[in-house]
C-alpha positions in Angstrom: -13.1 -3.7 30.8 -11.7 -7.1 30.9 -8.8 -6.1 28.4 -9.9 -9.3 26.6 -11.8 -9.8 22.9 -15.1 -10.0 24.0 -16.5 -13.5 23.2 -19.0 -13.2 20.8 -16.6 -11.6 18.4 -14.5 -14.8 17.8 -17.9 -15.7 15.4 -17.0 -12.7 13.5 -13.1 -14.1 13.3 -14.7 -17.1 12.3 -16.9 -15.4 9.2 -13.8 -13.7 8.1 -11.5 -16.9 7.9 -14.1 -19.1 6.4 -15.0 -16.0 3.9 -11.6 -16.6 2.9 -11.1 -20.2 3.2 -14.1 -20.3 0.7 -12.5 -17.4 -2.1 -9.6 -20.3 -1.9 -11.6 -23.2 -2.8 -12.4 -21.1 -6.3 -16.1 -22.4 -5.2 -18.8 -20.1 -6.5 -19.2 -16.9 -4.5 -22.2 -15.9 -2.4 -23.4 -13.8 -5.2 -23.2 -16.1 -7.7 -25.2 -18.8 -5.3 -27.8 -16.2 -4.5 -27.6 -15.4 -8.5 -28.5 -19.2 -9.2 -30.8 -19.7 -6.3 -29.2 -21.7 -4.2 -27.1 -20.7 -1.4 -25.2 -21.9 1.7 -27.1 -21.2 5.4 -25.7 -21.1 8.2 -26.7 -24.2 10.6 -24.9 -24.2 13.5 -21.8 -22.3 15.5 -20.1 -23.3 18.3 -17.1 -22.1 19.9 -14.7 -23.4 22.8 -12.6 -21.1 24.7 -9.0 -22.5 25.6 -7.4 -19.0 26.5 -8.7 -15.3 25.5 -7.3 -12.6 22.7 -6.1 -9.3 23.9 -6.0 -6.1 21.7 -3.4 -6.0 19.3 -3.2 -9.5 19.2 -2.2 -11.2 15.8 -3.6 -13.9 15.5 -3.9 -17.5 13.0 -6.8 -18.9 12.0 -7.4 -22.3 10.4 -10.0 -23.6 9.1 -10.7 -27.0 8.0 -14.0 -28.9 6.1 -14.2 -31.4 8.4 -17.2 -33.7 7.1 -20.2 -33.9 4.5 -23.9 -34.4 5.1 -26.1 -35.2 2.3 -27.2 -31.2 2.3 -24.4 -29.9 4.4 -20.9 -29.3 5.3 -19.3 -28.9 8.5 -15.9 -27.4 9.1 -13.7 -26.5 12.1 -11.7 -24.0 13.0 -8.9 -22.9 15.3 -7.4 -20.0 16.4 -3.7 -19.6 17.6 -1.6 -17.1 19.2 1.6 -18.4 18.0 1.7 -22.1 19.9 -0.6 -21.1 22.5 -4.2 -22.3 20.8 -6.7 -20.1 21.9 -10.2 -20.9 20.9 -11.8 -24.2 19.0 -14.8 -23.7 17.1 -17.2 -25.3 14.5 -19.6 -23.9 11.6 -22.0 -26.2 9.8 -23.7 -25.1 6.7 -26.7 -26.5 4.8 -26.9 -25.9 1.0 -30.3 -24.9 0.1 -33.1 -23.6 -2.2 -33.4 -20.5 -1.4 -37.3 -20.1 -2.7 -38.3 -23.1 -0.9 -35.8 -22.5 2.2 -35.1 -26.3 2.0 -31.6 -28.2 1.6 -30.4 -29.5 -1.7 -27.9 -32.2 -2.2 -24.4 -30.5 -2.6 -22.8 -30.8 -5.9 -20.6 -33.2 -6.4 -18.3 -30.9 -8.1 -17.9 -28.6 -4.6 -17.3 -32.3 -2.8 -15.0 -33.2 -5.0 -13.3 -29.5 -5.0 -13.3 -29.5 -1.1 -11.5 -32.3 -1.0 -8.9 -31.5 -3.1 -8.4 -28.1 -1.5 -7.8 -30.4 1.5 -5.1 -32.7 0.4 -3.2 -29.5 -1.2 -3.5 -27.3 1.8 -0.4 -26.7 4.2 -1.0 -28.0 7.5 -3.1 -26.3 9.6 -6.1 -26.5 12.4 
């Protein structure tokens, strides 16, 4: 035992925060985009490692919509130990049809919502 947070479990830090970055936003739940057939997939994950977690740790995560695509939306995320920044990471999603598993063009509405949240969140990654 390393007496670290094993690596792969930062993605499931990162589910968590964005899970809740996305409640925020007021943006329609996963249920309710499955429910209208249309949902967000997950495109791509990646992660940097600056310095581990230990148990017990408490920990700040940030998260950030960092860019649009026609279909997709990319955000980043950080995760702090107090100052010390621990771990970088990014998560791009692509809105799609979920009968034809193809991308459809994000509403403008969840742009335009997005970027609001932005300008009116407090600083953070």
């Amino acid at each position: 035992m390393q007496g670290i947070v094993f690596n792969g479990h930062y993605l499931t830090y990162f589910d968590v925060a964005f899970t809740e970055y996305w409640r925020a936003t007021g943006l329609p739940s996963v249920l309710q985009q499955a429910s209208d057939g249309r949902e967000m997939f997950a495109r791509k994950a990646s992660i940097e490692y600056q310095a581990p977690a230990r148990f017990d740790d408490i920990l700040d995560i940030g998260v950030r919509c960092a860019a649009f695509g026609r279909t997709s939306v990319r955000f980043v995320l950080e995760i702090h130990l107090g100052d010390q920044h621990l771990i970088s990471g990014e998560l791009v999603y692509v809105y799609a049809d979920t009968t034809a598993r193809k991308g459809v063009p994000l509403p403008e509405e969840w742009r335009a919502r997005l970027t609001q949240f932005e300008k009116l969140a407090p600083e953070a990654a």
